[in-house]
C-alpha positions in Angstrom: 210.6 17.7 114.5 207.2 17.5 112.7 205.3 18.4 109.9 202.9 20.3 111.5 202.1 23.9 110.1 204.0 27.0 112.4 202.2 30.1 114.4 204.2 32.2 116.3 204.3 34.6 119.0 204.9 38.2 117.9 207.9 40.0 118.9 207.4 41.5 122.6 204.4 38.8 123.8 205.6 37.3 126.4 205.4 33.7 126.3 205.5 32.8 130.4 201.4 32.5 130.3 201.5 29.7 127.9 204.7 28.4 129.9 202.8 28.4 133.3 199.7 26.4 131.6 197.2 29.8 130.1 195.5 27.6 127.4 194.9 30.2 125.2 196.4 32.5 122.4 194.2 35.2 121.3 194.6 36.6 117.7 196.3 39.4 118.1 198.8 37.7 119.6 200.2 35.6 117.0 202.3 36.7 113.8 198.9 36.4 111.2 200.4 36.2 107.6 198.9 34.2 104.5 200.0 31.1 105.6 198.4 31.0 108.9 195.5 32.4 107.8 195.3 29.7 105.6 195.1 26.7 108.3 192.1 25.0 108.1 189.7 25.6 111.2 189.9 22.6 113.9 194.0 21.8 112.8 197.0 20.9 114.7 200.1 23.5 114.8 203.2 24.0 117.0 203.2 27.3 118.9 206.4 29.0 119.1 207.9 31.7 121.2 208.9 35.0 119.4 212.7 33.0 119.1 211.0 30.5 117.4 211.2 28.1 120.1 208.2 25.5 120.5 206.2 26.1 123.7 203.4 23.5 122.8 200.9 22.0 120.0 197.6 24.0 119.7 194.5 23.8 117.9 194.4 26.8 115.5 191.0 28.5 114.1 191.9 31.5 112.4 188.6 32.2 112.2 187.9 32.8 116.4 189.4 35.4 118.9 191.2 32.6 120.2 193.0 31.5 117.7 195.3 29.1 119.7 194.0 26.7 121.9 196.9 24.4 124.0 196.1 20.6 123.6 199.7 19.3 124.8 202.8 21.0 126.1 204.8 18.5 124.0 205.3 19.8 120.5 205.7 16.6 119.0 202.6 15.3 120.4 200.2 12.9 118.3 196.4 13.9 118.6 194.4 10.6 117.8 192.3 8.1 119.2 194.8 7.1 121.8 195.6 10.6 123.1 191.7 10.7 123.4 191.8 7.6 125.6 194.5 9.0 127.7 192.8 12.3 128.3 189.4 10.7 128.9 190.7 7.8 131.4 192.4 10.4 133.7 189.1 12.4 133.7 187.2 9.3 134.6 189.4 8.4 137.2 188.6 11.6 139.4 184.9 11.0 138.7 184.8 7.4 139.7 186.4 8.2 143.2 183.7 11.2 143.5 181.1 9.3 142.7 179.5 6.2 143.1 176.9 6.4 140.0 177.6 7.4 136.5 175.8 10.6 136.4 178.2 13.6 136.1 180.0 16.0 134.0 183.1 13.9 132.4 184.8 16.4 131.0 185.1 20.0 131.8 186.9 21.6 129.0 190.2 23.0 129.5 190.4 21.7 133.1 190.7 18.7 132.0 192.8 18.9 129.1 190.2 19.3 126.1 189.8 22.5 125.0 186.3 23.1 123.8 185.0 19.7 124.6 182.0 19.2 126.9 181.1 15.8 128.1 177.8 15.0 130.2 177.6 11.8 131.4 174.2 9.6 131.8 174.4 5.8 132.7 174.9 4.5 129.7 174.7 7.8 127.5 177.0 10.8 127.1 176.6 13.9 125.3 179.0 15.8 124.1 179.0 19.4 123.7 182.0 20.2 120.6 182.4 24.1 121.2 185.5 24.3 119.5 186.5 23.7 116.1 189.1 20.4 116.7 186.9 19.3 118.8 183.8 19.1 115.8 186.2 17.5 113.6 187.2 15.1 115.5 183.4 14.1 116.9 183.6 10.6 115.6 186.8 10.1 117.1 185.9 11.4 120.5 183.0 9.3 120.3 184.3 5.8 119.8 187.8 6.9 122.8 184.1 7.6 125.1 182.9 4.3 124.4 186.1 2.5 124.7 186.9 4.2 127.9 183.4 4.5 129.7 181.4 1.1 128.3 178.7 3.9 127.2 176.8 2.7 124.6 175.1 5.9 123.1 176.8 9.5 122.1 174.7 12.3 121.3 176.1 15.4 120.0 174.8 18.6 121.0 176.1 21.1 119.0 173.9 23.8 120.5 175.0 27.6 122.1 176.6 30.7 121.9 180.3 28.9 122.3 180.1 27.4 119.1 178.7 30.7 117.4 181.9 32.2 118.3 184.3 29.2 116.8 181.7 30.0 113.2 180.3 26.6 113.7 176.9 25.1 112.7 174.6 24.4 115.4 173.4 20.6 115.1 172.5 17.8 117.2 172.9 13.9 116.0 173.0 10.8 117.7 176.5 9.8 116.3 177.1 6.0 118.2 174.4 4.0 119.4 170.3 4.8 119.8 168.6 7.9 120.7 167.1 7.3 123.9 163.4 6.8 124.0 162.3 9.1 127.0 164.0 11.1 129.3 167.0 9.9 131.0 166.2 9.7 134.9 169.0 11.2 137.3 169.9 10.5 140.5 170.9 13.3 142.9 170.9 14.2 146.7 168.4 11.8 147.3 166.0 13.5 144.1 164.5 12.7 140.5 165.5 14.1 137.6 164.4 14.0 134.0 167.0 14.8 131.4 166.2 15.4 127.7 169.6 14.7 126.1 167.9 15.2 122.5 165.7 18.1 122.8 166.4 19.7 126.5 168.6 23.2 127.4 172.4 22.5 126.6 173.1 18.5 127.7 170.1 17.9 129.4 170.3 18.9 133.0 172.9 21.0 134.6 175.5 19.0 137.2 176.7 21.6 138.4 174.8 22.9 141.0 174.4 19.4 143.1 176.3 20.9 145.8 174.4 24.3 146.0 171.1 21.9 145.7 172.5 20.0 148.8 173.2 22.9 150.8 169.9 24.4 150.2 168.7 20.9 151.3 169.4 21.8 155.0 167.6 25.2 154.7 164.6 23.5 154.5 162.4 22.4 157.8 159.3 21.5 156.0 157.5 24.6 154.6 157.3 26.5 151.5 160.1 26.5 148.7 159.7 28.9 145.4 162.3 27.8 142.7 162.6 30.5 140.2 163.9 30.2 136.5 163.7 26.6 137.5 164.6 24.4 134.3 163.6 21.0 135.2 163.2 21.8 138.8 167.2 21.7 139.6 166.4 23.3 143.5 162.6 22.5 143.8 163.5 18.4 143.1 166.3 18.8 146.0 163.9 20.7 148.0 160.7 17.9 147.7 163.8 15.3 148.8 164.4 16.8 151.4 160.8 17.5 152.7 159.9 21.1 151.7 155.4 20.9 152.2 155.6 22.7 148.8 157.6 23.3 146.3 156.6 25.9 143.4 158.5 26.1 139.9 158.4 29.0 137.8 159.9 28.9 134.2 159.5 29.8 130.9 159.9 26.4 129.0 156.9 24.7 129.4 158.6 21.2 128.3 161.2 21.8 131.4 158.6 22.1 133.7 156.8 19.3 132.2 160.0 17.2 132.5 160.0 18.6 136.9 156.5 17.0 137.1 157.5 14.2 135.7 160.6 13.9 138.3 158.4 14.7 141.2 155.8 12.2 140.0 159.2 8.9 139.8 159.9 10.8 143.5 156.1 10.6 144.5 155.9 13.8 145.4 153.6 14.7 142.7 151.0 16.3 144.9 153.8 19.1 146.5 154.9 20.2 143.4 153.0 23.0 141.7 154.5 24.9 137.9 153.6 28.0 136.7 155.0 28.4 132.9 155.9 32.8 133.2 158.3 35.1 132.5 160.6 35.1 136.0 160.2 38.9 136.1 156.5 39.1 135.9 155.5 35.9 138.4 158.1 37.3 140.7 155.9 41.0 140.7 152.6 39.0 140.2 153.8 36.6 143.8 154.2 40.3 145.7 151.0 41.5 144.7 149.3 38.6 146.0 151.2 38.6 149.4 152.3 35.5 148.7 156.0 34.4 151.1 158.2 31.4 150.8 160.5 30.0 154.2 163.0 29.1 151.1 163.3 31.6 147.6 166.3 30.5 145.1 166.6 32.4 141.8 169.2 30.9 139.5 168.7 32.5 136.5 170.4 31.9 132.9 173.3 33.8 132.3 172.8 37.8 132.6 176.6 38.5 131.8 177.9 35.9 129.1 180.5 38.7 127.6 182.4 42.0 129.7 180.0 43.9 127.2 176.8 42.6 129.0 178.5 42.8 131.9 176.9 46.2 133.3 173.4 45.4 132.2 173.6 41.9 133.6 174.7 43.3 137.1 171.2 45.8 136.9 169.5 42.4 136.1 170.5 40.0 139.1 170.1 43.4 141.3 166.2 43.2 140.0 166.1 39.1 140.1 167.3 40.3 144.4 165.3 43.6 144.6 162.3 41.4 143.9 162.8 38.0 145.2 163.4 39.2 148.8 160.4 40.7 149.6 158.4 36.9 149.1 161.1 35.4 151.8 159.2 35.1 155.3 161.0 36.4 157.9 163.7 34.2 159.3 163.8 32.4 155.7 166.5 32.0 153.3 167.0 33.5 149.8 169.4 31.9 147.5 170.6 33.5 144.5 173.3 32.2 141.5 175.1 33.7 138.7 176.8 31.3 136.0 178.3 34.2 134.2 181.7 33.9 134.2 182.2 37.8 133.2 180.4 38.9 136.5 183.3 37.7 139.5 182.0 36.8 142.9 182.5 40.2 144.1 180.3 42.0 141.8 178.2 39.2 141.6 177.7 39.8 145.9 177.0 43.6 145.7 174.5 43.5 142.7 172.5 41.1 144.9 173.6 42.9 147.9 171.8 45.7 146.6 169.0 44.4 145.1 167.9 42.9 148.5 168.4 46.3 150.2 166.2 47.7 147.4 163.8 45.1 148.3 163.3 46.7 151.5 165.4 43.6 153.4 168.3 42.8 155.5 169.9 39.7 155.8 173.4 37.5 156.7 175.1 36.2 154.0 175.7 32.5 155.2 177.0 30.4 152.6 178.8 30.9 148.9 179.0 27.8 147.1 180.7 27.6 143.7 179.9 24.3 140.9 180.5 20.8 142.0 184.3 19.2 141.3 183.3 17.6 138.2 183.3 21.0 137.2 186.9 21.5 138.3 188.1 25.1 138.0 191.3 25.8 135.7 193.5 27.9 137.7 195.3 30.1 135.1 191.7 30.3 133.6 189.0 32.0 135.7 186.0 31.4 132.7 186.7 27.6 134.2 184.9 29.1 137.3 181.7 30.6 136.1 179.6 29.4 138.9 178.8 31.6 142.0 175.7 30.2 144.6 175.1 33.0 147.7 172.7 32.3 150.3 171.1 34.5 152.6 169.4 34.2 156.3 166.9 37.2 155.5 165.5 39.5 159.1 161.8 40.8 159.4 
């Protein structure tokens, strides 16, 4: 069989999840004696059933929640450099047939296979995002399977976010193959600009995975006025000047984001429809009302509100207020788009909070489109965190 160190299932757990593809064994799950406490963070063990049968070879950190994570339903499997390749050709084949340049996320996690592994692709540079503890380890390794398998030629790692917090990791970011890039990367998308920071930007740089919700809101636009709110590096407002928005306004509180959307819509020359205004969301979106100030197009897609089921309450209040006071600045007969990348908030709670919020905001409106993130993004289905995303657009009445 193998060498590998042993968890096991306690008596009564029922092992069908893990059967049926559930990539994950929580800690209180598992028979925790000396010995498994004892496995070093990030190592390889075979799972077994409470009959001490093997069901698969996990990634153990006795130090998370999850203290199991599924890397291969054969026991007897060997992670190295060539189960690396493997993984990261078949996610590379599904990008290359959705599209036709190399910007995109590569690998989405446990969708595709690697539990706690993030990978952002740009031309000739990809970032990874280690969130679990093998997956840290085995950085170097990951690395040169990317390079060998993609032609990239530069691999930052961004060890960054709350994720990692959770596995008890450091955060860190290194450049660990190649050169760091001397200036922002520029990205290609729905016909826009966009600068990405892969050293010193929010998570890898830019955020794939609202290009479909950025195309959609593409044919809201008929000329007119666009107000992107909690913008980052002007994810709608780029896809808005693209597609021929007479203004476009960015709100945000990172001044180098918004430095990084002038500098898109300056490569798109479109410098002169752009306007940023570096303020807390909350307060410009009060300080817009006061003014009398309406948009034909409003989208609000703020950071994430719910990121655990004990946020989860105050984050619904939250995207109620983001609706409550976005709606009044939509003109009548314009569109308000609003998004949630929470994954503890579901679509349905998700829909009434801003339901709500746009009531309170003294409007009515049709709800006429829910988009969810791009297929890069591809959603795990015995694992709904896999499908965080939730984009809902509204036609809004006088």
């Amino acid at each position: 069989m193998t060498s590998l160190p042993v968890i096991r299932l306690r008596p009564k757990t029922k092992p069908q999840a893990i059967r049926h593809g559930f990539p994950w064994v929580f800690a209180d799950e598992v028979v925790t004696d000396r010995r498994t406490r004892a496995i070093q963070p990030g190592s390889f063990a075979v799972l077994e059933d409470p009959e001490r049968k093997p069901l698969a070879l996990v990634t153990v950190n006795p130090n998370s929640k999850i203290i199991g994570r599924v890397m291969d339903a054969d026991p007897e499997a060997q992670i190295d450099l060539d189960w690396l390749r493997a993984r990261l050709t078949r996610a590379l084949a599904m990008r290359e047939r959705l599209y036709d340049a190399p910007f995109y996320r590569l690998v989405h996690a446990e969708a595709d296979g690697l539990p706690g592994l993030i990978v952002d692709r740009f031309g000739e540079t990809a970032v990874i995002q280690p969130n679990a503890a093998w997956s840290d380890t085995m950085a170097p390794q990951i690395a040169q399977a990317l390079q060998d398998v993609t032609g990239v030629t530069t691999v930052v790692l961004n060890g960054q976010g709350r994720a990692r917090n959770l596995e008890g990791l450091d955060e860190r970011t290194e450049v660990i193959a190649g050169a760091a890039p001397a200036a922002p990367i520029e990205v290609p998308m729905n016909g826009a600009l966009y600068m990405a920071d892969v050293m010193g930007g929010q998570k890898t740089g830019l955020f794939y995975d609202q290009r479909p919700n950025h195309a959609f809101a593409q044919r809201l636009v008929d000329g007119g006025r666009v107000l992107d709110v909690f913008s980052h590096v002007g994810g709608f407002g780029m896809a808005m000047l693209a597609a021929g928005a007479d203004h476009v306004t960015c709100i945000d509180g990172s001044e180098p984001a918004l430095a990084l959307a002038r500098k898109g819509a300056e490569a798109m020359g479109n410098a002169d429809r752009l306007d940023t205004r570096r303020e807390d969301a909350f307060a410009a979106l009060e300080a817009l009302a006061a003014e009398g100030a309406q948009f034909d197009v409003v989208i609000c897609d703020p950071p994430a509100f719910a990121p655990s089921k004990q946020a989860l309450e105050a984050g619904l209040r939250a995207y109620e207020r983001v609706a409550k006071l976005a709606a009044p600045l939509v003109a009548p007969g314009g569109y308000l788009g609003l998004c949630s990348c929470s994954h503890a908030a579901d679509l349905t709670s998700f829909r009434n909070a801003s339901a709500r919020g746009i009531g309170r905001g003294g409007r009515r409106g049709q709800l006429i489109h829910t988009g969810q993130a791009g297929p890069d993004h591809p959603t795990l289905p015995q694992l709904a965190e896999t499908g965080y995303l939730k984009a809902l657009f509204f036609r809004l009445d006088g």
